[in-house]
PABAFI-185900 format. One record per atom (N, C-alpha, C): atom name; residue in three letters; y, z, x. Coordinates in nm, 2 decimals. Each point is the difference from the previous one (the first is absolute). Example, Ala and Ser with C-alpha at 12.3 -4.5 7.8 and 13.67 -1.06 7.14 Angstrom:
<guvexs>
  at   aa       Y       Z       X
   N  ALA   -0.57    0.78    1.32
  CA  ALA    0.12    0.00   -0.09
   C  ALA    0.12    0.00    0.09
   N  SER    0.11   -0.07   -0.04
  CA  SER    0.11    0.00    0.09
   C  SER    0.11    0.08   -0.08
</guvexs>
This chain:
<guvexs>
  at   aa       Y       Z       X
   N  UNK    3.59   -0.46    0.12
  CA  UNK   -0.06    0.09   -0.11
   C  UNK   -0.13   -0.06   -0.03
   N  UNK   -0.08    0.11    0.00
  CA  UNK   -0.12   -0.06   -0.05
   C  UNK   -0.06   -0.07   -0.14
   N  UNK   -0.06   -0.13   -0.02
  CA  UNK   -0.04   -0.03   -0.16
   C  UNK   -0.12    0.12   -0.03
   N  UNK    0.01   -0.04   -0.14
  CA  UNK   -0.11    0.01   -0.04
   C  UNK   -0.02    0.18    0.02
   N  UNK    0.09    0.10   -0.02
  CA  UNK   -0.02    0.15    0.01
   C  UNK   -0.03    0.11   -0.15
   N  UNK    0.04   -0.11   -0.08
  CA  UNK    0.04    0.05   -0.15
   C  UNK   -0.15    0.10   -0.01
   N  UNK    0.04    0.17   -0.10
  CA  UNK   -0.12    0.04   -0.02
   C  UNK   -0.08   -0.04   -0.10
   N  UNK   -0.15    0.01    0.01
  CA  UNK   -0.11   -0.04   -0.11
   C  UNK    0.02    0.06   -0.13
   N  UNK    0.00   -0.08   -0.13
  CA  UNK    0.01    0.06   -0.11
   C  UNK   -0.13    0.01   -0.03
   N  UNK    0.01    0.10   -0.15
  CA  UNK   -0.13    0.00   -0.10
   C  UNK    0.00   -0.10   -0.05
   N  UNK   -0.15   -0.05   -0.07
  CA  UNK    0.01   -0.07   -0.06
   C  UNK    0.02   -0.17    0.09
   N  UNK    0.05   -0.01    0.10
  CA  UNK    0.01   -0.16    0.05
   C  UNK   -0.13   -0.02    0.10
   N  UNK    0.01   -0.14    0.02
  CA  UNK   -0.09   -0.04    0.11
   C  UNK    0.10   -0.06    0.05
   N  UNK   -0.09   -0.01    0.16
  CA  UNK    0.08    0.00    0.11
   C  UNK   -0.09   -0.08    0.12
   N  UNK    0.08   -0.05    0.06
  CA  UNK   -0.09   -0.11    0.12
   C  UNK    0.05    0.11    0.14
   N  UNK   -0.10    0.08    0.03
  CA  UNK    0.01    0.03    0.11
   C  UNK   -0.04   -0.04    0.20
   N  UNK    0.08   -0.01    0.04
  CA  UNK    0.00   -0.10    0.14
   C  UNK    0.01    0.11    0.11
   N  UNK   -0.05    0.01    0.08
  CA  UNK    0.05    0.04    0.18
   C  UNK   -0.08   -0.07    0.13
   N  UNK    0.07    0.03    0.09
  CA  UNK   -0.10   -0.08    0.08
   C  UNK    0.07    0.10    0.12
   N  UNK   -0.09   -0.04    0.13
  CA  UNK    0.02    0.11    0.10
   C  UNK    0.10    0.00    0.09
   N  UNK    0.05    0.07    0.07
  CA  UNK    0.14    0.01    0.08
   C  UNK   -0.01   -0.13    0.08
   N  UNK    0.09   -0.07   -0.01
  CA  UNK    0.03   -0.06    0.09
   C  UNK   -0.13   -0.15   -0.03
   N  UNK   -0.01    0.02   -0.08
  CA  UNK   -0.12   -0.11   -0.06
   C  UNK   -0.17    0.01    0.07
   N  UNK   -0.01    0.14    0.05
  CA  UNK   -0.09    0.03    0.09
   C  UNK   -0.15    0.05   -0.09
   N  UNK   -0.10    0.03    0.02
  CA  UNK   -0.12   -0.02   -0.10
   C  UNK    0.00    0.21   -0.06
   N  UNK   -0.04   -0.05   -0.12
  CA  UNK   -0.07    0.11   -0.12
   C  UNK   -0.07    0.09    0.03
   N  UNK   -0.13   -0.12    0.01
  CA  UNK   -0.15    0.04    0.01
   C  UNK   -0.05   -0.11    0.13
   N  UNK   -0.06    0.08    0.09
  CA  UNK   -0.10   -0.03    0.04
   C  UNK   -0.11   -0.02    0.08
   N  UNK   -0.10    0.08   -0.16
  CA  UNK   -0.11   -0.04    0.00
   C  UNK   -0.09    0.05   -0.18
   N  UNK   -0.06   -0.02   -0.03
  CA  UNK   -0.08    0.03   -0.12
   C  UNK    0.04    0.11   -0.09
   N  UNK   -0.03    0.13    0.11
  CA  UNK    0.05    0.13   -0.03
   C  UNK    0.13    0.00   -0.04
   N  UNK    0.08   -0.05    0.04
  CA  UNK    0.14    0.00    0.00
   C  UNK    0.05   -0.04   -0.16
   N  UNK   -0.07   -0.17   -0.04
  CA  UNK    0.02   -0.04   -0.13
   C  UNK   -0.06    0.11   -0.10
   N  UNK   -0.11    0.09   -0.01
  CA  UNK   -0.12    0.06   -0.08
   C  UNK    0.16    0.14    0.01
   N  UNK   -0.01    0.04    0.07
  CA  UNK    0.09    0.13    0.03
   C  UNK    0.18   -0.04   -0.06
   N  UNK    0.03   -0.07   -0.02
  CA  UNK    0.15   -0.04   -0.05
   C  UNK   -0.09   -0.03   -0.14
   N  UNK   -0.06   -0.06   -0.07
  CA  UNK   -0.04    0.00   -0.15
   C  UNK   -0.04    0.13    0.00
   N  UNK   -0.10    0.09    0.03
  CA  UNK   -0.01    0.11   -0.06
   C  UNK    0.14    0.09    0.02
   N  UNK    0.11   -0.03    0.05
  CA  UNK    0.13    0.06    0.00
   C  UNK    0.07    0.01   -0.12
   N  UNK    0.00   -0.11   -0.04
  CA  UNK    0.05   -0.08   -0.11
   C  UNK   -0.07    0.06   -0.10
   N  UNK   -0.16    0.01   -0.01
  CA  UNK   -0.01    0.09   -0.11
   C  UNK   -0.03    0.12    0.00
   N  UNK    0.09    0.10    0.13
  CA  UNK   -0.01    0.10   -0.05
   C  UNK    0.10    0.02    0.00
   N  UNK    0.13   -0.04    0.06
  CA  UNK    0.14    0.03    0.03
   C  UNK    0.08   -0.07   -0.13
   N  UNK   -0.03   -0.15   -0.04
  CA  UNK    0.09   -0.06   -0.14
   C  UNK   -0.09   -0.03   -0.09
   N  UNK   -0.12    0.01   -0.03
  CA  UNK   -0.05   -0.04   -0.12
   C  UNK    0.03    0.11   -0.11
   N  UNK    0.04    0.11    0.04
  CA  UNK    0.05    0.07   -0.12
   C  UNK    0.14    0.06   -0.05
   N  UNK    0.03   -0.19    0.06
  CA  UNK    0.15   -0.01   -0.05
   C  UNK    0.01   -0.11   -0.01
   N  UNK   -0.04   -0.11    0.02
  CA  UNK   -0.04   -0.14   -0.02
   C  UNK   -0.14   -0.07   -0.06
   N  UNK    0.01   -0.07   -0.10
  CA  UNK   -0.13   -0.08    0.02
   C  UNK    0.02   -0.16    0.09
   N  UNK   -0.09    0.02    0.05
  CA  UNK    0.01   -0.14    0.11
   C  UNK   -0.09   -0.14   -0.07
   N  UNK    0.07   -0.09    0.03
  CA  UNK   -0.05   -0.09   -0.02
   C  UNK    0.00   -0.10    0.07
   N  UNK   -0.01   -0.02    0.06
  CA  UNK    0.00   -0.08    0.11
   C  UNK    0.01    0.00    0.16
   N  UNK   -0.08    0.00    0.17
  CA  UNK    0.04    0.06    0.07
   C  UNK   -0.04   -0.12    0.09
   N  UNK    0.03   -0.02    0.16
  CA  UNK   -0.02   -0.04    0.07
   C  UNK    0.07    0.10    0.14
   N  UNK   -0.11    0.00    0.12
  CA  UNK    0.01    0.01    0.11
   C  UNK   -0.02   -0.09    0.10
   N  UNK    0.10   -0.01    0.05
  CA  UNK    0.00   -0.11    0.12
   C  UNK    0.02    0.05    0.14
   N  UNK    0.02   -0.03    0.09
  CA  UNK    0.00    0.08    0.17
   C  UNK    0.12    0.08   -0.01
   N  UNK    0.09   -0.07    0.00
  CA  UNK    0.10    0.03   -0.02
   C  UNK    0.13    0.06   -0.07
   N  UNK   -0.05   -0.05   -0.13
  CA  UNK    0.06    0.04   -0.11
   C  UNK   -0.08   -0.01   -0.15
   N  UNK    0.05    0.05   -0.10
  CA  UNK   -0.09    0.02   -0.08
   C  UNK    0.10   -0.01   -0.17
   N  UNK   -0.06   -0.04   -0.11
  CA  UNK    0.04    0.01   -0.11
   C  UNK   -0.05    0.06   -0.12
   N  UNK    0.06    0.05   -0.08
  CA  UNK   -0.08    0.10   -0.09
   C  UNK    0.12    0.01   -0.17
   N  UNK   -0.07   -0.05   -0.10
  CA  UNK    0.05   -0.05   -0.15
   C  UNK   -0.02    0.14   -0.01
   N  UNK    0.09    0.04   -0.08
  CA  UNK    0.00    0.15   -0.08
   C  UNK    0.04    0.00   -0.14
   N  UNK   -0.04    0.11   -0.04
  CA  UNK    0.04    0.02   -0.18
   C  UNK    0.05    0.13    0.03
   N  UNK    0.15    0.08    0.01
  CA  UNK   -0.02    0.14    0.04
   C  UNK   -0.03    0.06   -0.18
   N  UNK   -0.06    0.13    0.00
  CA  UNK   -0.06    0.04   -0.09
   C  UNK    0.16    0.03   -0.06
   N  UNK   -0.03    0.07   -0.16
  CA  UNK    0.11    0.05   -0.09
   C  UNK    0.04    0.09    0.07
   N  UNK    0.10    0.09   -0.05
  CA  UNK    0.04    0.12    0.09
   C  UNK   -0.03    0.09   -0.06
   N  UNK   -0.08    0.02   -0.09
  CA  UNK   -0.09    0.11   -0.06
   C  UNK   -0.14   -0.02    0.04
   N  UNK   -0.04   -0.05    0.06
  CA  UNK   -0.15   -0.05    0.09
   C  UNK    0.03    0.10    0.09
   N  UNK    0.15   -0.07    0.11
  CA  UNK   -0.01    0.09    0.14
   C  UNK    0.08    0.08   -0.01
   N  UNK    0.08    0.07   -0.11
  CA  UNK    0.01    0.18   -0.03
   C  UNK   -0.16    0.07   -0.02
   N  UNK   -0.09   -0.07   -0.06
  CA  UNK   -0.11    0.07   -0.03
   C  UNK   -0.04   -0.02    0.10
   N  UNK   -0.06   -0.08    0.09
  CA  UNK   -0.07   -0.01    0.17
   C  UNK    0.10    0.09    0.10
   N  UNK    0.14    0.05   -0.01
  CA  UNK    0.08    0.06    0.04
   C  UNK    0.05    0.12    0.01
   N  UNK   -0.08    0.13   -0.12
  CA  UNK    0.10    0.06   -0.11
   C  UNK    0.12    0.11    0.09
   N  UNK   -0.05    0.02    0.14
  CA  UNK    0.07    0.08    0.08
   C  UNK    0.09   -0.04    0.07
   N  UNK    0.04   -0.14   -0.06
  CA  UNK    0.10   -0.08    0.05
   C  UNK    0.10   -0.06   -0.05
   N  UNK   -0.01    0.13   -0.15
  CA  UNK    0.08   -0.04   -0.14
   C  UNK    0.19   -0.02   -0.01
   N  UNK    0.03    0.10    0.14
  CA  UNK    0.19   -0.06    0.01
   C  UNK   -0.02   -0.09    0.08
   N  UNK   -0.10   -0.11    0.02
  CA  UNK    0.06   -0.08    0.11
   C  UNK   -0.03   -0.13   -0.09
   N  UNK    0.12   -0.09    0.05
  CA  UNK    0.05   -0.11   -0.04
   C  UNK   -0.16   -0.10   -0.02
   N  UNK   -0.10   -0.09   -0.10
  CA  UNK   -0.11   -0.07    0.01
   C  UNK    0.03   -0.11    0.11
   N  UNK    0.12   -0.05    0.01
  CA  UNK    0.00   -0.10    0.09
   C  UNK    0.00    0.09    0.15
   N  UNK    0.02    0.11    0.07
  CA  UNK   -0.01    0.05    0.09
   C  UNK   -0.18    0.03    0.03
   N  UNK   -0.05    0.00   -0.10
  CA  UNK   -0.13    0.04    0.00
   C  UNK   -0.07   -0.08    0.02
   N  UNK    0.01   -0.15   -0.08
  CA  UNK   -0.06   -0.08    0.09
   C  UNK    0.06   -0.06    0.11
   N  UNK    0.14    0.02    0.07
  CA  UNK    0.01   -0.04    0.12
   C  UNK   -0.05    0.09    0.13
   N  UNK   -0.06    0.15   -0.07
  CA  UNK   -0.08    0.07    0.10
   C  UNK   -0.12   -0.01    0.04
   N  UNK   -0.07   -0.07   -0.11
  CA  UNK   -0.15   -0.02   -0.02
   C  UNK   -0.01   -0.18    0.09
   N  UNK    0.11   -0.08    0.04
  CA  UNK   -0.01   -0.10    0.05
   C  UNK    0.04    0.03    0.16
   N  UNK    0.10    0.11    0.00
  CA  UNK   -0.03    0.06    0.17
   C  UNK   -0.06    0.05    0.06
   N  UNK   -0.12    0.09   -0.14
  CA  UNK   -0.10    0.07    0.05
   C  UNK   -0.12   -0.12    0.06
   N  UNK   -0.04   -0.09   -0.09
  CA  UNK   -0.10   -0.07    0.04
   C  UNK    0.05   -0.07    0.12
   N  UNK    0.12   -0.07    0.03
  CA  UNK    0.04   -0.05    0.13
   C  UNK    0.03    0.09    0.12
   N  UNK    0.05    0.12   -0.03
  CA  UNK   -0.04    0.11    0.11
   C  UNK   -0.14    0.03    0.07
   N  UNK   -0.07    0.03   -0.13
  CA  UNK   -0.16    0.04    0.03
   C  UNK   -0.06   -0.11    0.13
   N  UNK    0.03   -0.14   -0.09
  CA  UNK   -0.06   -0.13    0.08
   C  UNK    0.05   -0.01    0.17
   N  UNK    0.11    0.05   -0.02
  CA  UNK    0.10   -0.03    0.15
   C  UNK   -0.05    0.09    0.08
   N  UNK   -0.01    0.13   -0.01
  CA  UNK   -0.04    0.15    0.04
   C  UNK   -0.18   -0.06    0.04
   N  UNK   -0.07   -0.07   -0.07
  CA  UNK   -0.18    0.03    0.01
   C  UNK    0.03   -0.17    0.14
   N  UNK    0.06   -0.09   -0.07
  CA  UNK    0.00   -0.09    0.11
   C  UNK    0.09    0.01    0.15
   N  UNK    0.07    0.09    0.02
  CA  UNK    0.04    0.08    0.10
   C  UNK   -0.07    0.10    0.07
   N  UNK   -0.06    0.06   -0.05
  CA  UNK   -0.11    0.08    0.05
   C  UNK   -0.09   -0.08    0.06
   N  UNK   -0.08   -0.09   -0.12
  CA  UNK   -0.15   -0.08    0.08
   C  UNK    0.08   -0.07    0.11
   N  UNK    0.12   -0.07   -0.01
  CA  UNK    0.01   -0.11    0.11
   C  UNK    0.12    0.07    0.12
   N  UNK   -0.01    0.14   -0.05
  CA  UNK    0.08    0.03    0.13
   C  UNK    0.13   -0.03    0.04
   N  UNK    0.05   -0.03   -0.14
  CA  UNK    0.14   -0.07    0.00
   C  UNK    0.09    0.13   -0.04
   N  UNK    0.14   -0.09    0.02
  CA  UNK    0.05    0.10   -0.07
   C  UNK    0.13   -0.08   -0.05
   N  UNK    0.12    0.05   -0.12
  CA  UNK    0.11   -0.05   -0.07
   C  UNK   -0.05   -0.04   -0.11
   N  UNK    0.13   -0.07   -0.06
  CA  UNK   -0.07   -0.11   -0.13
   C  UNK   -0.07   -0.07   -0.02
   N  UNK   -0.04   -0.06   -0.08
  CA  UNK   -0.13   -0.08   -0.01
   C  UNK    0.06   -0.14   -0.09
   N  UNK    0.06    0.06   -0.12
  CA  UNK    0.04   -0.09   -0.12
   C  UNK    0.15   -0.01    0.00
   N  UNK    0.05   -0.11   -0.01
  CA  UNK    0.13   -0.06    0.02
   C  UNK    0.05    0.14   -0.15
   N  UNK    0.10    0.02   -0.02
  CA  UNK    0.07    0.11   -0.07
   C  UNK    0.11   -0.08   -0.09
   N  UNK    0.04    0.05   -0.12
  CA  UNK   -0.09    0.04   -0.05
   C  UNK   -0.11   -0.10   -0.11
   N  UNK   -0.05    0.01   -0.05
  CA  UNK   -0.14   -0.08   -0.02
   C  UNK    0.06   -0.04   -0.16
   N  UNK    0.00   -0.17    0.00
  CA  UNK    0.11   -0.06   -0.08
   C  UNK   -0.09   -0.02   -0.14
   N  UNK    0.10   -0.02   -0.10
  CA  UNK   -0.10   -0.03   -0.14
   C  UNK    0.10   -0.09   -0.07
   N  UNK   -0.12   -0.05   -0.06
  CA  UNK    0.10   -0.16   -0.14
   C  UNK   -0.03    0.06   -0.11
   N  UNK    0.10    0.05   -0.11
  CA  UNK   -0.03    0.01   -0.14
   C  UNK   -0.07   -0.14   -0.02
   N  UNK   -0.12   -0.02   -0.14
  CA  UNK   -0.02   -0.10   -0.03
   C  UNK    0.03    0.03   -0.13
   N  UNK    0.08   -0.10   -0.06
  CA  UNK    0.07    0.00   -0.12
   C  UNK   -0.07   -0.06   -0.13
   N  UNK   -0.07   -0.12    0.02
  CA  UNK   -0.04   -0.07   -0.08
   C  UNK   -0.16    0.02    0.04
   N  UNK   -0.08   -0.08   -0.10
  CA  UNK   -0.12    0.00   -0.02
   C  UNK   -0.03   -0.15    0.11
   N  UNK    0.02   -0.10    0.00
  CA  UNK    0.05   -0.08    0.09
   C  UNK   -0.02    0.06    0.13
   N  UNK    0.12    0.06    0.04
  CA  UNK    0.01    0.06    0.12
   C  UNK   -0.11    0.10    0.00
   N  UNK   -0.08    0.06   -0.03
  CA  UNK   -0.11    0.05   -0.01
   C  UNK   -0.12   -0.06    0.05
   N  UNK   -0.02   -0.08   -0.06
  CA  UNK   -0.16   -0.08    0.04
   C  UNK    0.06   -0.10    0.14
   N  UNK    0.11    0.01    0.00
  CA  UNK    0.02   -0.12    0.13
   C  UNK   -0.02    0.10    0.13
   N  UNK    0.02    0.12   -0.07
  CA  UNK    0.04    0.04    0.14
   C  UNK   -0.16    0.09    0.04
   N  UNK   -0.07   -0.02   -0.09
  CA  UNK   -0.16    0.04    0.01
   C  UNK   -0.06   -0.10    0.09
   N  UNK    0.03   -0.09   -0.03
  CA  UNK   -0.09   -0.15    0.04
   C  UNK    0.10    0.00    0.15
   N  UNK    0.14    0.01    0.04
  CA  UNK    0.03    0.04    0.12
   C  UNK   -0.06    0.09    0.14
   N  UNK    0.02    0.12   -0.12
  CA  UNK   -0.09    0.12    0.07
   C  UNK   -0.13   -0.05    0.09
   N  UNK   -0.08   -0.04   -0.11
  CA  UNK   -0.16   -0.05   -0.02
   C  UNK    0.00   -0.12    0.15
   N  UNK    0.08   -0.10   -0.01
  CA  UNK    0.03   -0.14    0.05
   C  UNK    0.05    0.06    0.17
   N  UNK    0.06    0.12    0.05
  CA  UNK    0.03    0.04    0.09
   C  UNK   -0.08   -0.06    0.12
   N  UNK   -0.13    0.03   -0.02
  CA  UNK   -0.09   -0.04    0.14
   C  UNK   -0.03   -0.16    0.02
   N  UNK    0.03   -0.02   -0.14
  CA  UNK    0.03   -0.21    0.03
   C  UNK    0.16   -0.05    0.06
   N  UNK    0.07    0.07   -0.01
  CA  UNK    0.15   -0.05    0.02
   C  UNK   -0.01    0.09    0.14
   N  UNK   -0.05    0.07    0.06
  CA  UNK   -0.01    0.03    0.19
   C  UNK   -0.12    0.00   -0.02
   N  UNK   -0.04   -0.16    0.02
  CA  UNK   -0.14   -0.06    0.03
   C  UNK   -0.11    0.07    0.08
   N  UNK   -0.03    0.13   -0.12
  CA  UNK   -0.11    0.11    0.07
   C  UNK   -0.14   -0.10   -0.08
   N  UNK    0.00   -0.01   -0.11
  CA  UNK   -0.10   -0.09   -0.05
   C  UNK    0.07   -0.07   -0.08
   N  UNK   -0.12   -0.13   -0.10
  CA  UNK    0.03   -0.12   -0.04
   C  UNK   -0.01    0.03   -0.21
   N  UNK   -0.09    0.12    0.00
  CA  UNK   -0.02    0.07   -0.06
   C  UNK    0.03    0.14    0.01
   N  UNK    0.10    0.02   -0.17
  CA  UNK    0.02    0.16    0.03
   C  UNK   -0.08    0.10   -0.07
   N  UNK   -0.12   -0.07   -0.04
  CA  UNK   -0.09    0.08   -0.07
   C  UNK   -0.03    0.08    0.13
   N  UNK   -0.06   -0.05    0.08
  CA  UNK   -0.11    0.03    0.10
   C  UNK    0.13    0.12    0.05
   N  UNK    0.08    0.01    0.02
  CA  UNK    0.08    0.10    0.08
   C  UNK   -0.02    0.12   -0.06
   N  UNK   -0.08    0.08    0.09
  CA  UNK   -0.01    0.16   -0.03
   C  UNK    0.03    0.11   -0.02
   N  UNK    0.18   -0.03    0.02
  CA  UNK    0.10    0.09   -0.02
   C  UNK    0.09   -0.04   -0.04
   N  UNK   -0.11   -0.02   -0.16
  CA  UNK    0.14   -0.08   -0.08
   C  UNK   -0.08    0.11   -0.15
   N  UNK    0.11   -0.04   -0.08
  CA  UNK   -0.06    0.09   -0.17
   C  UNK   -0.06   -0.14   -0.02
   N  UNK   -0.03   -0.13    0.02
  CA  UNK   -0.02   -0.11   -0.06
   C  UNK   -0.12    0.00    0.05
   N  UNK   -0.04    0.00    0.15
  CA  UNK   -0.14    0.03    0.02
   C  UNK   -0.11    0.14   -0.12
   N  UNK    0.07    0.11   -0.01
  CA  UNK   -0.08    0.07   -0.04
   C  UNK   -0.04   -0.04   -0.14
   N  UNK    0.10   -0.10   -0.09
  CA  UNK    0.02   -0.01   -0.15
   C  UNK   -0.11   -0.13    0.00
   N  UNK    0.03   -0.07    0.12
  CA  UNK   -0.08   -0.13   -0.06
   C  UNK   -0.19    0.05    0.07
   N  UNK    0.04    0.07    0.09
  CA  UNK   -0.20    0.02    0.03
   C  UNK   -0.07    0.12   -0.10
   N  UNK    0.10    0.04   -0.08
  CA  UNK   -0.07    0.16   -0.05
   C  UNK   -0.04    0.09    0.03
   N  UNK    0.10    0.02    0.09
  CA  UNK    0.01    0.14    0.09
   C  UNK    0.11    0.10   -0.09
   N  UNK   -0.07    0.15    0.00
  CA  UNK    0.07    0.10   -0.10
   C  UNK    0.13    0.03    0.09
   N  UNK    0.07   -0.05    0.00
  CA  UNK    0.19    0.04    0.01
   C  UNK    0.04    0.12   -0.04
   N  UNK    0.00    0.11    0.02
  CA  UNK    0.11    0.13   -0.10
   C  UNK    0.08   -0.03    0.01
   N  UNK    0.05   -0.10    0.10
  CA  UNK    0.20    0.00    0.01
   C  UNK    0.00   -0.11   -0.13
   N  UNK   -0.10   -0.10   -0.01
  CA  UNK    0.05   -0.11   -0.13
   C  UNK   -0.06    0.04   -0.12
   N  UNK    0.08   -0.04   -0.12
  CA  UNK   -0.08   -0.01   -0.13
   C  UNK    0.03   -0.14   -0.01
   N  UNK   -0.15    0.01   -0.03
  CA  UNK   -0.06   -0.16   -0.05
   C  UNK    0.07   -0.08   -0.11
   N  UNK   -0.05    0.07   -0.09
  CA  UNK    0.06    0.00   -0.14
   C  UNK    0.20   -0.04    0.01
   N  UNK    0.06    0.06    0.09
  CA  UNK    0.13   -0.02   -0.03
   C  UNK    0.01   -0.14    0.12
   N  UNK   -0.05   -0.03    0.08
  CA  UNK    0.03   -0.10    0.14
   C  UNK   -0.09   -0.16   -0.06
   N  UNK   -0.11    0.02    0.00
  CA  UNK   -0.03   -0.12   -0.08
   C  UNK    0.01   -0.11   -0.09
   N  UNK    0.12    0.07   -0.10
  CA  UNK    0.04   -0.14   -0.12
   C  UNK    0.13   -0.04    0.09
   N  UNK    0.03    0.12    0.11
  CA  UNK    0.15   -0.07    0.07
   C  UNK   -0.07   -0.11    0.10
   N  UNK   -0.12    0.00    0.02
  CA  UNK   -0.02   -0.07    0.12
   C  UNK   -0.07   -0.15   -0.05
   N  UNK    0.00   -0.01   -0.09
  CA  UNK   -0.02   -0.09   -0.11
   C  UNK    0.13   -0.10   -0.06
   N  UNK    0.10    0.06    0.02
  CA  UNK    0.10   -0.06   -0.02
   C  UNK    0.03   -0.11    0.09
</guvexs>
């Protein structure tokens, strides 16, 4: 049986994980990283606020806040008998379809792409919150891509520490956590 299937509630954050079939690569090349973030904010940002993200070759991690469920009834309204937790588990198949379907096409592949189905940690405490930021963030030091994870470019930690404008981050909410 699989871990880790339980659906997303309103209201929680959540440590989101997957990585690629068979431990085989994501992305790669540039386009690939740029094209999976603009997924993310067009397919979940308007059911999540993110805080936190990393992209790695292979696998990738992404901190979430799912919005109230009167946020995504209002981003939803034609989707008013269906269950809120079904709605964001559509909007997380949509963006990993989209990605699987465009990287199948350019690379002339074909099947799955992402190990199934794509696992999440409630984070419970405030604690478990900033640890698992500084995790996220720390990803490209722990598979010794760099020595520093500022400098990593496909991270939310790169865009937050150079001052680069993020839509997927609010500043204001990620910064006193990253401080901690």
């Amino acid at each position: 049986m699989k871990k880790n299937i339980y659906p997303l509630e309103a209201e929680c954050f959540y440590h989101i994980f997957n990585r690629g079939i068979n431990s085989q690569r994501l992305f790669f090349d540039d386009r690939n990283y740029h094209y999976f973030i603009k997924l993310m904010e067009s397919k979940i940002s308007s059911i999540v606020d993110i805080y936190a993200y990393c992209l790695l070759k292979n696998h990738f991690h992404i901190l979430i806040k799912v919005k109230s469920e009167q946020e995504i009834r209002r981003m939803f309204p034609q989707k008013d008998t269906i269950k809120t937790s079904k709605i964001i588990s559509q909007q997380f198949s949509n963006m990993f379809n989209s990605y699987t379907q465009a990287i199948n096409k350019h690379y002339a592949r074909t099947g799955k792409l992402f190990e199934l189905p794509f696992r999440r940690k409630l984070i419970s405490s405030h604690e478990q919150l900033t640890n698992t930021i500084h995790y996220i963030h720390n990803n490209p030091v722990k598979h010794g891509i760099t020595t520093n994870p500022e400098i990593y470019r496909y991270s939310s930690l790169f865009t937050i520490k150079n001052g680069i404008d993020d839509p997927l981050i609010s500043l204001e909410a990620i910064k006193p956590l990253l401080e901690s």
